[in-house]
C-alpha positions in Angstrom: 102.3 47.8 118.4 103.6 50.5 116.0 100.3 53.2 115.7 102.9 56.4 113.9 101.0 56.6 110.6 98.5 59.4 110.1 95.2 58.3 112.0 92.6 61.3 110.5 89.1 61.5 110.8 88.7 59.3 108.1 86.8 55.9 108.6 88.5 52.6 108.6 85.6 50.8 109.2 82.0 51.4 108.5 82.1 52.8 112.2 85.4 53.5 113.5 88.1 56.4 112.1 91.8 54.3 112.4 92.2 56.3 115.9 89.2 54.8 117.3 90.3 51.4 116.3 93.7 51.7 118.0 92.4 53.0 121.0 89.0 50.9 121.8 89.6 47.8 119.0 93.4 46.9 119.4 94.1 46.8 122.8 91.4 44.8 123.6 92.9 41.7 121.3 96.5 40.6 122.3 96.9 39.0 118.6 96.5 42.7 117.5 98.1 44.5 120.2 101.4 42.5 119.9 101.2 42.3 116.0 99.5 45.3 114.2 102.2 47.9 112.5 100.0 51.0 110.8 103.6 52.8 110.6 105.1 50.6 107.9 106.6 52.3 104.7 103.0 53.0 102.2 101.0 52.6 105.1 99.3 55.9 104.6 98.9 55.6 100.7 97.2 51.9 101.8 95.1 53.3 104.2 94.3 56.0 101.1 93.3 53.1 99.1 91.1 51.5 101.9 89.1 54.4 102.4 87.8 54.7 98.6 87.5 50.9 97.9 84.0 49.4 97.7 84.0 45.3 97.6 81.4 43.1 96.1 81.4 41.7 100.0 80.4 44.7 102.0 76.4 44.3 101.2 74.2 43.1 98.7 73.8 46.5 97.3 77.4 45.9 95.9 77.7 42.8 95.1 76.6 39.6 98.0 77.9 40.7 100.8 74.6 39.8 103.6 74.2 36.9 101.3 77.5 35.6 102.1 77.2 36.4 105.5 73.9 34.9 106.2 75.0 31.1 104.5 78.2 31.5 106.9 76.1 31.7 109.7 76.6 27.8 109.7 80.2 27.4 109.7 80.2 23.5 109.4 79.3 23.8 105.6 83.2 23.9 104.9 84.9 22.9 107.9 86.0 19.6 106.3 88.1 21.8 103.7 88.8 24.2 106.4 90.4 21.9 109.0 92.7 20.6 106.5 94.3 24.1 105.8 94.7 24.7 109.1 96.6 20.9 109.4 98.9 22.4 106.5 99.2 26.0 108.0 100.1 25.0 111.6 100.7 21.2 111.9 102.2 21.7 115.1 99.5 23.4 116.6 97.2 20.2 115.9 98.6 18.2 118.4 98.1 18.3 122.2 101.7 18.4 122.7 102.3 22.1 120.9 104.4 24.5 123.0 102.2 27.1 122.5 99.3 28.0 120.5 99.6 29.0 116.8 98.5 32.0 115.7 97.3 31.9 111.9 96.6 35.2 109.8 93.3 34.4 107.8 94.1 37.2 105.0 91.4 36.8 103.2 88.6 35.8 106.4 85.3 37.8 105.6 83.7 38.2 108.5 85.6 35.5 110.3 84.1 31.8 109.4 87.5 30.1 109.8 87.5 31.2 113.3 84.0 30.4 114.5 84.2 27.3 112.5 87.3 26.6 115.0 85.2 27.5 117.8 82.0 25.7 116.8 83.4 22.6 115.5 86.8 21.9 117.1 87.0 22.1 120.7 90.0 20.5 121.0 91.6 23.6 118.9 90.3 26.3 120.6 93.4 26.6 122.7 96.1 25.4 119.9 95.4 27.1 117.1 94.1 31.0 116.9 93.1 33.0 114.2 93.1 36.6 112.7 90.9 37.0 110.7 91.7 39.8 107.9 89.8 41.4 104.4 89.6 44.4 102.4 86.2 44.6 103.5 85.4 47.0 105.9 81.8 45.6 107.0 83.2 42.3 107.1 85.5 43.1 109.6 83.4 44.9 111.5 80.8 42.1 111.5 83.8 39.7 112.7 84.4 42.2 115.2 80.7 42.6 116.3 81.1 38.5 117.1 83.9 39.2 119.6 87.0 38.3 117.2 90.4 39.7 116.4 90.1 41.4 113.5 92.1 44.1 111.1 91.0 45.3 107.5 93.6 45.2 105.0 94.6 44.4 101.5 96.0 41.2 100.9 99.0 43.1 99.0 99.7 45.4 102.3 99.4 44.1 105.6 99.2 46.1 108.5 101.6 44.1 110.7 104.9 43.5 111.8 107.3 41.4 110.5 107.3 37.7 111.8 104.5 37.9 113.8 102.5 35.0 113.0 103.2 31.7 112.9 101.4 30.9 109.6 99.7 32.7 107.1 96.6 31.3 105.1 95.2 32.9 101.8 92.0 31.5 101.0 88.3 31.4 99.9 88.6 34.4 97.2 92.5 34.3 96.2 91.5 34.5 92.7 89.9 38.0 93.5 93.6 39.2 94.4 94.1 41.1 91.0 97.1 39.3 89.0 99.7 42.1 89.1 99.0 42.3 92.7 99.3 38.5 93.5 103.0 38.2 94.0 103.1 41.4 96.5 100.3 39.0 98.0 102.1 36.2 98.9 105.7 38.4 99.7 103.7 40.0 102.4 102.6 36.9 103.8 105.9 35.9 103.9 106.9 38.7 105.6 105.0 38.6 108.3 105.1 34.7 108.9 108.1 33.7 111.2 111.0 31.3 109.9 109.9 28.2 109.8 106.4 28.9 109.4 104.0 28.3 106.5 102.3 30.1 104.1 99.0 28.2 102.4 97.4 29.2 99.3 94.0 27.8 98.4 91.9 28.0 95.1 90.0 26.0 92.2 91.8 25.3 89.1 91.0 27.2 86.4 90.1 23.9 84.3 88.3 22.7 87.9 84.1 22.4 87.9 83.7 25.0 90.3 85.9 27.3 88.1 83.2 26.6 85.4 80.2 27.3 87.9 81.5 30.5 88.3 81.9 31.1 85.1 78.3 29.9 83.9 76.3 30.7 86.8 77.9 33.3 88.8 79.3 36.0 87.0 75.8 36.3 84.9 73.8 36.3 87.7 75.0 37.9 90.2 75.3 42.1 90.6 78.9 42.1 90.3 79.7 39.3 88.3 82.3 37.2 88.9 85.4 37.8 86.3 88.3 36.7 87.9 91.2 34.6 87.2 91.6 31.2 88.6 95.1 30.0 89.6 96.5 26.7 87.6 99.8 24.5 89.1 102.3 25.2 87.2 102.0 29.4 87.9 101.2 29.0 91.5 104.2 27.4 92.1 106.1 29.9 89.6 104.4 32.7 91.9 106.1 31.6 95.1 109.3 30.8 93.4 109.6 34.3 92.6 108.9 35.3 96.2 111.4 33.3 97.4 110.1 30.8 98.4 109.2 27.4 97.1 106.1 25.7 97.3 104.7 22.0 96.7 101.3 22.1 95.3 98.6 19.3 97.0 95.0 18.6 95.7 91.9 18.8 98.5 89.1 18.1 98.9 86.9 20.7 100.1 83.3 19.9 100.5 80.0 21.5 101.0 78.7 19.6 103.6 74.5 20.4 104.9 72.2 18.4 106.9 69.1 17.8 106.9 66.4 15.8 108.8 64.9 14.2 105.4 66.7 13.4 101.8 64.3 16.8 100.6 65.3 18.7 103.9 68.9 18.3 102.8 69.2 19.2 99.3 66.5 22.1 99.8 69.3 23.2 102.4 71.9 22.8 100.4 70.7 24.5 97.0 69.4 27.4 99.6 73.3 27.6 101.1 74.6 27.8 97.3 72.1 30.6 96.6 73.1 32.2 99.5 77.1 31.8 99.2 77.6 33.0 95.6 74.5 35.6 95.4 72.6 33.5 92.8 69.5 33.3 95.0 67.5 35.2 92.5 68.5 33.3 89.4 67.7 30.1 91.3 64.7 31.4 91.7 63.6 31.1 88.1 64.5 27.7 88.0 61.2 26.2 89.8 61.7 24.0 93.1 64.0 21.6 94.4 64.4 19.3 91.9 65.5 21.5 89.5 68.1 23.4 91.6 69.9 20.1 92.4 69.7 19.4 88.8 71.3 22.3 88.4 74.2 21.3 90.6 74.7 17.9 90.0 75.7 19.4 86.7 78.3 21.6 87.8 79.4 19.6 90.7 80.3 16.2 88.4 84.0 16.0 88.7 84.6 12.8 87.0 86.3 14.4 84.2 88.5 16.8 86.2 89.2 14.0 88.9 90.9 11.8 86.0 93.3 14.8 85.2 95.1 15.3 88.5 98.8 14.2 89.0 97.5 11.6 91.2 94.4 9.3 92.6 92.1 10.7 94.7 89.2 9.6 97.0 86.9 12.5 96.0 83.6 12.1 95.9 83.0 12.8 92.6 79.5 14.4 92.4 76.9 15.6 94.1 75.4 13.3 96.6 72.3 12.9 99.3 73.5 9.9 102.6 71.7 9.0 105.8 74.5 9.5 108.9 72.6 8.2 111.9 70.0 11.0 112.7 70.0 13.2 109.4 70.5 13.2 106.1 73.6 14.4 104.7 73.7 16.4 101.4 77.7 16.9 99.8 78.3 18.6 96.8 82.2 17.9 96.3 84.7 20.4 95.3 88.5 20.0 94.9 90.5 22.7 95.3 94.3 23.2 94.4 96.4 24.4 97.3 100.6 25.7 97.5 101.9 25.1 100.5 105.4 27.1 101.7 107.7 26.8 104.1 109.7 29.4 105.5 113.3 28.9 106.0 115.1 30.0 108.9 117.4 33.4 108.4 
């Protein structure tokens, strides 16, 4: 642990200055105690930057922050697209045979649904595959902290940690909030601190994809920070990694919304209450009456016909929104497909 850059009185976290963090947060986590590097060149003028950033994520008062935390609450909403990173960021570490478990930076984690939706919903990777869970948000990390998890605040475009010391690196749900000009700075410094042979997985919606158009339509009128943001496309993602160094193949997944529900109504009331919830459009949905009319509203947005006929190759997707009995409950989906680079590290 290298702890040599200026630890003020300044907070860090809602709560903690950076020199209660090393002494009482830090120690207390191996991940961070054998990883975290606050003495790196531009730390200080990073931990400058932290200190006066505001995020659309810390509270509803900004943006949909307790919003977002509150649908996370159920982590098995997007574990479906979530396991599947996880299969790309750290294959090894999904087989019972690993040598040792895989540690996986979650750079862009909130307040840590990857890692309870490890906990929750994969018991048999508890022990193979662990996460830290990073953001730019300070009450985000301290709510993932609050929940007993290993947890740092940082930009995406700075880490705080040593070269090499994780075994993959996965930048996801919210890449395209990484500004542009900081994007390749992004994905060096999850390079960098990825060992050879490692991976480095980036995950987003197309810009031409449905759920970039939901945001578009629905989320960035309707929401108190609005939503402008670029989405990624193939072709530059894989230019962005080429210029870092590194190349990267470019797969298509399918990353669900996935609620249940003990009748067909229970379900989709669930699910347009989740959506709501997730991209702070609970009081827009509100003017659109009940039920029927929110999942209207989706099945709208969420028809990826179109888009699924465009991709370089067939998919299974399910290509709308859709309500299923699965033994006991009802099951309601609303499909999204994201794009998603995956890179390999060459040895040195």
């Amino acid at each position: 642990m290298q702890t040599d850059a200026p630890v003020g009185t300044d907070a860090y976290l809602p709560s903690l200055t950076l020199e209660d963090y090393l002494r009482d947060t830090v120690p207390a986590h191996p991940v961070l105690k054998s990883s975290v590097d606050f003495g790196r060149p531009g730390a200080d003028k990073a931990l400058r930057a932290l200190a006066a950033t505001t995020t659309e994520f810390d509270s509803d008062d900004t943006g949909r922050g307790d919003s977002y935390r509150r649908a996370q609450q159920d982590s098995s909403v997007r574990w479906k697209g979530m396991r599947q990173l996880l299969e790309l960021a750290a294959p090894s570490g999904m087989t019972p045979d690993m040598a040792a478990p895989r540690t996986v930076l979650d750079v862009l984690g909130g307040d840590g649904t990857i890692a309870r939706a490890v906990h929750d919903n994969a018991p048999d990777l508890r022990d193979r595959v662990h996460i830290l869970t990073s953001d730019l948000s300070g009450d985000m990390v301290e709510q993932a902290l609050a929940q007993g998890l290993a947890a740092i605040r940082q930009a995406a475009d700075h880490l705080f940690l040593a070269d090499g010391t994780m075994d993959a690196a996965l930048l996801a749900y919210g890449t395209h909030h990484i500004a542009p000009q900081d994007r390749l700075d992004a994905v060096t410094e999850a390079l960098r601190v990825v060992k050879d042979g490692g991976h480095v997985v980036l995950h987003d919606f197309d810009d031409t994809s449905p759920m970039a158009r939901f945001f578009t339509d629905i989320v960035h009128p309707h929401t108190t920070a609005g939503h402008d943001y670029r989405h990624f496309s193939r072709g530059p993602l894989v230019e962005l990694f080429a210029e870092a160094g590194t190349p990267a193949r470019v797969v298509d997944l399918y990353d669900p919304l996935v609620v249940r529900g003990t009748t067909q109504e229970e379900a989709r009331r669930r699910m347009c209450a989740y959506v709501a919830d997730m991209y702070g459009v609970g009081a827009f949905f509100a003017t659109l009456g009940g039920t029927d009319a929110r999942w209207q509203l989706l099945e709208q947005y969420f028809q990826h016909e179109t888009y699924l006929a465009t991709l370089p190759e067939k998919t299974d997707f399910t290509p709308g929104p859709v309500v299923y009995r699965s033994e006991d409950a009802f099951i309601a989906e609303i499909p999204r497909a994201a794009i998603v680079a995956v890179a390999h590290k060459p040895p040195t």
